[in-house]
ZAMARGU-4260 file (C-alpha; in steps of 0.2 Angstrom, whole numbers, plus 5000, padded with zeros to 4 digits):
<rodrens>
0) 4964/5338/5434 | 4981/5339/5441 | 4989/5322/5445 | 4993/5322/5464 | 5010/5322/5468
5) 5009/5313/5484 | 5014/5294/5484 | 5000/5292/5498 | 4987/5304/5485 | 4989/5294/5472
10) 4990/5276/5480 | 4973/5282/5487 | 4968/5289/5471 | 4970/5271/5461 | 4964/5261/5476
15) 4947/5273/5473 | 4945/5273/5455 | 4949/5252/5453 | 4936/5252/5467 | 4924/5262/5460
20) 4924/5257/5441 | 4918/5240/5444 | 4905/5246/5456 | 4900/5257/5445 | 4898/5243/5433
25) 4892/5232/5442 | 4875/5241/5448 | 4873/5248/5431 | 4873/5231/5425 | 4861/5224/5440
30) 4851/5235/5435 | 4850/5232/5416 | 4847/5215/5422 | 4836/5218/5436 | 4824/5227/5424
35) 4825/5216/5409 | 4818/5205/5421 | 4802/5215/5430 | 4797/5219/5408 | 4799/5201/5404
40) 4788/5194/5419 | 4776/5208/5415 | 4776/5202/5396 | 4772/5185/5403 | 4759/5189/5415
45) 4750/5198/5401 | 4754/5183/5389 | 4748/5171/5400 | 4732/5181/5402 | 4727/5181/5386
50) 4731/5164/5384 | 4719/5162/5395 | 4707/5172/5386 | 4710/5165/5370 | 4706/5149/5378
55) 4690/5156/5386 | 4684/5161/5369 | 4684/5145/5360 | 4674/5136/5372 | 4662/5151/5375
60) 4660/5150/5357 | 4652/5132/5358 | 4637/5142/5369 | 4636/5157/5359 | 4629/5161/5342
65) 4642/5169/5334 | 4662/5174/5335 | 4657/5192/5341 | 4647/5186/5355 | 4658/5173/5362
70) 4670/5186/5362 | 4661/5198/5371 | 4656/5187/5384 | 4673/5181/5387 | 4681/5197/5391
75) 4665/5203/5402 | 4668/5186/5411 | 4686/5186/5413 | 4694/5200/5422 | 4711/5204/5426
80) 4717/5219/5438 | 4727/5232/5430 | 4724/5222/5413 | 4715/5229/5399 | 4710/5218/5389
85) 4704/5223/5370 | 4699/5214/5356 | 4699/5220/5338 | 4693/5214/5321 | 4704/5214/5303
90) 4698/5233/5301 | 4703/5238/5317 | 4686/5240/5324 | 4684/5236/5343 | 4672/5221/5345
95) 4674/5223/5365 | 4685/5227/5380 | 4687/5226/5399 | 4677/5237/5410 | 4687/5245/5427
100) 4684/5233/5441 | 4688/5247/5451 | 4681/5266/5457 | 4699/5270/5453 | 4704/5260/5440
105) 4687/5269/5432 | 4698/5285/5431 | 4712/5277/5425 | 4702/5270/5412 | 4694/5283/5404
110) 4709/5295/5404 | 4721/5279/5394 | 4709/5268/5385 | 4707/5280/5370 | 4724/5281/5368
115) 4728/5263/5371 | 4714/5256/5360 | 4722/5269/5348 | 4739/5264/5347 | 4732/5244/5347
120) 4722/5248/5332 | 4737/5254/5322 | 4747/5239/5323 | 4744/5223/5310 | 4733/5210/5314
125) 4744/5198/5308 | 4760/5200/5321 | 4763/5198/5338 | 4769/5215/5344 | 4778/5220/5364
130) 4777/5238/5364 | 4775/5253/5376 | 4766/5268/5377 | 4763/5283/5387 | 4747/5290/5393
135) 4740/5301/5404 | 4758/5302/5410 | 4759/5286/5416 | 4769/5271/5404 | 4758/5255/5397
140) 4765/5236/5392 | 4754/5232/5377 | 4755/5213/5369 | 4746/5211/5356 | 4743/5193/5348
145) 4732/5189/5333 | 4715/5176/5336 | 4708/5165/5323 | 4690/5162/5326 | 4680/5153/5312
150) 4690/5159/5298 | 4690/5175/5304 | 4707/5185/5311 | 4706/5194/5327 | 4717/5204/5340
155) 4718/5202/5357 | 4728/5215/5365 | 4733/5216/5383 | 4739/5232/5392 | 4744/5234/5409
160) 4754/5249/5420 | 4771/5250/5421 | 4768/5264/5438 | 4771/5249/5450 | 4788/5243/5441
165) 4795/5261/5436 | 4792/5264/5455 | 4801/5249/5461 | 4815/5254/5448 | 4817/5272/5454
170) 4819/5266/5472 | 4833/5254/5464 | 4840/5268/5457 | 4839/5280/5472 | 4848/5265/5483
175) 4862/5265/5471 | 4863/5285/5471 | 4867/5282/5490 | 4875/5268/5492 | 4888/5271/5477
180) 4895/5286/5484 | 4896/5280/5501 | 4905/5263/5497 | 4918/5278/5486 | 4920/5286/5500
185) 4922/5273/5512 | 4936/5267/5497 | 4945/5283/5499 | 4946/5282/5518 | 4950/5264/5519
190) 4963/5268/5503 | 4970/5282/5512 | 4974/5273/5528 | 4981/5259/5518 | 4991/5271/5510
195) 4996/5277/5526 | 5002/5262/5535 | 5008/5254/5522 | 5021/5269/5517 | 5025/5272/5537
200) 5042/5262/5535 | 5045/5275/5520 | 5043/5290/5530 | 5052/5281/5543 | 5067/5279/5532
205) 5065/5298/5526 | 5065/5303/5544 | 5079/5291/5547 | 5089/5296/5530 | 5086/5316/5532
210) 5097/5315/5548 | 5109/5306/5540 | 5125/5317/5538 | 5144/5314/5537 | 5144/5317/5556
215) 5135/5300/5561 | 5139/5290/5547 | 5136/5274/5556 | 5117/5276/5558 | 5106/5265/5546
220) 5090/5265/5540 | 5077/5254/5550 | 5072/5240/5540 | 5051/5234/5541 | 5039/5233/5531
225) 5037/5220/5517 | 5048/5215/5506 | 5050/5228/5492 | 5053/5240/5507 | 5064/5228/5516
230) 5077/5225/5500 | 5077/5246/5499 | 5081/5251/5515 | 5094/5234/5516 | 5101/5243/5498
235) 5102/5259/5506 | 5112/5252/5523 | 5123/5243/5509 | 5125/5261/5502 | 5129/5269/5519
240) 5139/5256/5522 | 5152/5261/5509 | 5151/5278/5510 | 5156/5276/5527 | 5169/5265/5522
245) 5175/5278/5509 | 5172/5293/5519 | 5184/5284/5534 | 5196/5279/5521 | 5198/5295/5515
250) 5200/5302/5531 | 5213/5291/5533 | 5220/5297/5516 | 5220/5315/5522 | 5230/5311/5537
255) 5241/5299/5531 | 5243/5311/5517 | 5245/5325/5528 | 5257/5316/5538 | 5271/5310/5526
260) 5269/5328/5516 | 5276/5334/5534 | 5290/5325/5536 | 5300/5332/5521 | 5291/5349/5522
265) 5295/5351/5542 | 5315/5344/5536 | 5316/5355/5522 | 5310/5370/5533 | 5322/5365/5547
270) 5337/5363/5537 | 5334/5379/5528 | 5333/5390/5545 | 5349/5380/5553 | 5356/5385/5537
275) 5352/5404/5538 | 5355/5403/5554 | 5374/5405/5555 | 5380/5420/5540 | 5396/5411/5538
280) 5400/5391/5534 | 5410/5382/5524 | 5406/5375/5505 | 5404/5358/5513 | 5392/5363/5526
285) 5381/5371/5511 | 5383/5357/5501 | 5377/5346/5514 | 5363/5357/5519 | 5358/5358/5500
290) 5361/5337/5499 | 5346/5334/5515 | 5334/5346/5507 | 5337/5338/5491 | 5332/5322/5496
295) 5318/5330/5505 | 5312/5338/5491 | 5314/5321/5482 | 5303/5312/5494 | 5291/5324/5495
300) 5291/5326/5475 | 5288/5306/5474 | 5274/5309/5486 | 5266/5322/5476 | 5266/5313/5461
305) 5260/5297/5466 | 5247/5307/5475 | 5241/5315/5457 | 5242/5300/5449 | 5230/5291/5461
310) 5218/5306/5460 | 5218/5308/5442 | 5216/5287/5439 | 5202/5290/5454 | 5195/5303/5442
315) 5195/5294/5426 | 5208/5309/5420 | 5223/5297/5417 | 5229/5294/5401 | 5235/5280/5397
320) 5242/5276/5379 | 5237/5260/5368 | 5253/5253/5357 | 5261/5237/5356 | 5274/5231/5368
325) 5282/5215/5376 | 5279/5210/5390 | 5294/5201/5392 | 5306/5215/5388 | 5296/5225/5401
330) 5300/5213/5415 | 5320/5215/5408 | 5324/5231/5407 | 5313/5231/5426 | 5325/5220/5434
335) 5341/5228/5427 | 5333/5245/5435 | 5332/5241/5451 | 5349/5228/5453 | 5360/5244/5458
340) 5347/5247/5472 | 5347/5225/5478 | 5363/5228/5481 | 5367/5240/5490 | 5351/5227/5500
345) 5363/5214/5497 | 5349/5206/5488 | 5350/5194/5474 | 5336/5199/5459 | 5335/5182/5452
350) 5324/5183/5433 | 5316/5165/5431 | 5309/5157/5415 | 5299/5173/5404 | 5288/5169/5389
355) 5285/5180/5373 | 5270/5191/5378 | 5264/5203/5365 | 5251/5216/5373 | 5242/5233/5370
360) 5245/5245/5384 | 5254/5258/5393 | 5273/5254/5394 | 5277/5268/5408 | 5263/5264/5417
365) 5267/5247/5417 | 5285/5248/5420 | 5280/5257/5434 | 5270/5244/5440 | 5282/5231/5440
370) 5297/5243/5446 | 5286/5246/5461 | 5282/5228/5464 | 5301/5224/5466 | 5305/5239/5476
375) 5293/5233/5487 | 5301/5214/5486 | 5319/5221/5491 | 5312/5232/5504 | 5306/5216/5513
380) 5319/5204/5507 | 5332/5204/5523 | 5352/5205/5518 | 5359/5189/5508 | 5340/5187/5501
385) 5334/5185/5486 | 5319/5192/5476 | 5314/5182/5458 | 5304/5186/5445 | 5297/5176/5432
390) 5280/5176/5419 | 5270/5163/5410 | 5255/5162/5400 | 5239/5150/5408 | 5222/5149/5400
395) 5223/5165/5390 | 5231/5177/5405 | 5250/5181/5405 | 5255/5179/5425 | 5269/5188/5432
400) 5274/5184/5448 | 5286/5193/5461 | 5294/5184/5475 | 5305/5188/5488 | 5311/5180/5504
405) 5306/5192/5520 | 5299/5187/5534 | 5280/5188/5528 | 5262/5197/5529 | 5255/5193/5543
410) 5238/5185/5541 | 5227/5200/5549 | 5233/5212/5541 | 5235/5204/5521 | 5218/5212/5516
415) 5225/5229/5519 | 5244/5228/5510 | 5235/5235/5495 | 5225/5250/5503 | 5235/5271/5502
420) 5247/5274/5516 | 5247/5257/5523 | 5263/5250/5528 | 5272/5237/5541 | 5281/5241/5552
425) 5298/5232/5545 | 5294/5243/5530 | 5293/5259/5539 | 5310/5254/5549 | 5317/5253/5532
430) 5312/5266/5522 | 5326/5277/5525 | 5339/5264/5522 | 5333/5261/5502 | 5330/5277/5495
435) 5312/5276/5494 | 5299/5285/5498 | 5291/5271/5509 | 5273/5280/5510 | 5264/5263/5507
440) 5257/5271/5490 | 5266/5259/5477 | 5255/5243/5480 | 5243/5255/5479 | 5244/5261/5463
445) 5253/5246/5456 | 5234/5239/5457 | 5225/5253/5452 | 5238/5250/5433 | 5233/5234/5434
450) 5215/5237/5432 | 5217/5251/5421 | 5225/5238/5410 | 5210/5224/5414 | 5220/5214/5424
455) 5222/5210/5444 | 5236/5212/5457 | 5234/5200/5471 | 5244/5193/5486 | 5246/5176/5480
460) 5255/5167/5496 | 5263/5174/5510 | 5273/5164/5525 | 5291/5166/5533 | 5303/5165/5519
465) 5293/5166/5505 | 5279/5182/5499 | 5271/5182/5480 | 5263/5195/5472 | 5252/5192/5457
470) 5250/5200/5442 | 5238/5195/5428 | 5235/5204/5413 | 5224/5198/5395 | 5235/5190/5385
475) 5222/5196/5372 | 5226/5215/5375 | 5221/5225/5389 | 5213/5241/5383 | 5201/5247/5395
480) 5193/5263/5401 | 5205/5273/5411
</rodrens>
């Protein structure tokens, strides 16, 4: 048999069968039960009669002239219906037995006495014996109990039909041939419609989910049902949720990126054709031609590159070495870079109190971090300012903080200073005036470094005159998966 591969099949399946099983069970062990019980009232019925007998034979005896007599008497006397009743010496010969009290017990008689007396007469005398035969077709309780008469051993024997009990046994069993199938089927109906109601809010969500597409993003599953169904769909709204969080942002990223590749591309383009233009000019004018499309290419070079190496951190593609290096070193030879670019800013780059900081990582990488977190200080700093940089270690973490003194973050826009292509406005103003590229990708993948490394890049504090930027790294190492 092929499992169903319907969830509704196979709920409806296991609903039926654990349904099923212990019905099953249960009426075939009522009617064990049921017919332990009919056999043991008939062996009582028949015990009890020749009790009785017994009984009737020992005071029969005190009118009678001898054992065999009494006996006889007795079982002429006392009659039973549907009872044979046969009484045997210790050699198995028949001393006397019931008569039919009937026309049509007469018939019964004669065709299953022989065989009954026959069967009694094979047993010892000495036991008491529950047996059945068969008949003429028809089934026989026999009980068979010894008698002691005078010194001498008798048995009594007892046998009655089983037609009535069989009979009431096979409309038992024609009862539970109907009912059993019908209460399976009524289980696989009711199971089926359970099934069904109970997985509507799945088919929902399927009909919901299947229509779901890059287009209309910001539909969400409906959320009912209990509560397993109820955490899913919530899980899957979560799951939308970012995916359309991602897919904007990288909408975003494509226009933004679209946008600052243009502005070099549409100068380089421009400058070239104004220079073709004209077939004669001076060595100056070519020089200076050559000078804007080499800044151009520049810019749009630093783009490129910042570009690929967000995609291939994205990616998990970027390599990022494992040696030994110093912290402290790093933050040096960082702030004697970028000194020829604070002052052309007019902008003091103030190194505060560094401590020895040995760590495993990516010295370019990391350099680059920190060369972009101080180009980003300056950019903001305003003329006469000052940027500072200083390190310490707390609770197992080395701390490097960058702080210049520009005019602040303002508060509904701090959560968005570290996402591609985002920049303010003082920085957009000021972009040409530095000599960087100023397409809001350095905070970007200053942080994206810092978790390559296992550490975090946050925005500590920032108010009129004073903006941190964090960066913590393990002081136990750093090497993590790129």
């Amino acid at each position: 048999m092929r499992w169903p591969s319907s969830l509704r099949a196979r709920l409806t399946l296991w609903y039926t069968v654990l349904l099923a099983l212990p019905t099953i069970a249960f009426a075939i062990a009522s009617y064990v039960v049921f017919s332990r019980a009919l056999f043991a009232r008939t062996d009582r019925f028949i015990g009890d009669a020749l009790t009785a007998i017994s009984r009737e034979v020992v005071a029969e005896r005190r009118a009678t002239t001898s054992p065999d007599q009494a006996i006889r008497t007795t079982v002429d006397e006392v009659r039973f219906r549907d009872l044979l009743i046969v009484v045997t010496d210790a050699d198995g010969k028949v001393i006397a037995m019931t008569g039919p009290v009937s026309e049509a017990d007469e018939a019964r008689t004669r065709v299953a006495d022989e065989r009954i007396v026959s069967a009694i007469t094979q047993h010892p005398r000495a036991e008491f014996l529950v047996s059945t035969i068969t008949s003429g077709g028809d089934r026989y309780r026999v009980v068979e109990r010894p008698l002691d008469l005078e010194g001498r051993r008798f048995a009594l024997a007892g046998s009655y039909s089983l037609r009535d009990l069989y009979s009431v046994l096979e409309r038992i069993r024609g009862i539970f041939v109907v009912a059993i199938p019908l209460l399976i089927v009524f289980a696989a109906t009711g199971g089926s419609f359970l099934s069904k109601r109970s997985l509507e809010p799945v088919s929902s969500m399927t009909a919901r989910a299947s229509a779901i597409s890059a287009s209309n993003l910001h539909e969400r599953l409906p959320v009912s049902g209990g509560a397993e169904l109820v955490g899913l769909a919530q899980m899957v709204n979560a799951l939308l949720d970012r995916l359309e969080e991602s897919f904007a942002q990288q909408r975003r990223f494509m226009a933004d990126a679209s946008h600052e590749l243009r502005t070099p591309a549409a100068i380089l383009r421009t400058e070239s054709d104004v220079t073709l233009s004209r077939e004669h000019r001076s060595e100056a004018e070519y020089r200076a031609s050559a000078t804007i499309m080499r800044d151009a290419a520049k810019r749009l070079s630093r783009i490129v590159d910042d570009l690929f190496l967000l995609a291939r951190a994205d990616s998990g593609h970027l390599a990022k070495r494992d040696e030994s290096i110093y912290l402290e070193e790093l933050v040096h030879d960082v702030a004697r870079a970028v000194r020829p670019v604070a002052d052309q800013r007019s902008v003091r780059v103030e190194l505060r109190e560094v401590v020895e900081a040995p760590f495993r990582g990516d010295s370019d990488l990391l350099g680059r971090l920190l060369l972009n977190l101080l180009d980003n200080a300056i950019k903001h700093s305003p003329e006469g300012g000052a940027v500072e940089i200083g390190m310490a270690r707390d609770n197992g973490r080395y701390e490097i903080a960058v702080v210049d003194t520009g005019a602040g973050i303002p508060p509904e826009v701090r959560d968005r200073i570290f996402e591609r292509f985002f920049r303010l406005d003082s920085a957009q103003s000021a972009s040409g005036k530095n000599g960087a590229s100023g397409a809001g990708l350095g905070l970007a993948i200053a942080r994206r470094i810092a978790e390559m490394h296992g550490g975090q890049l946050e925005l500590a504090e920032s108010r009129p005159g004073r903006t941190e930027l964090r960066l913590t790294l393990p002081a136990g190492g750093g090497v993590v998966s790129s």
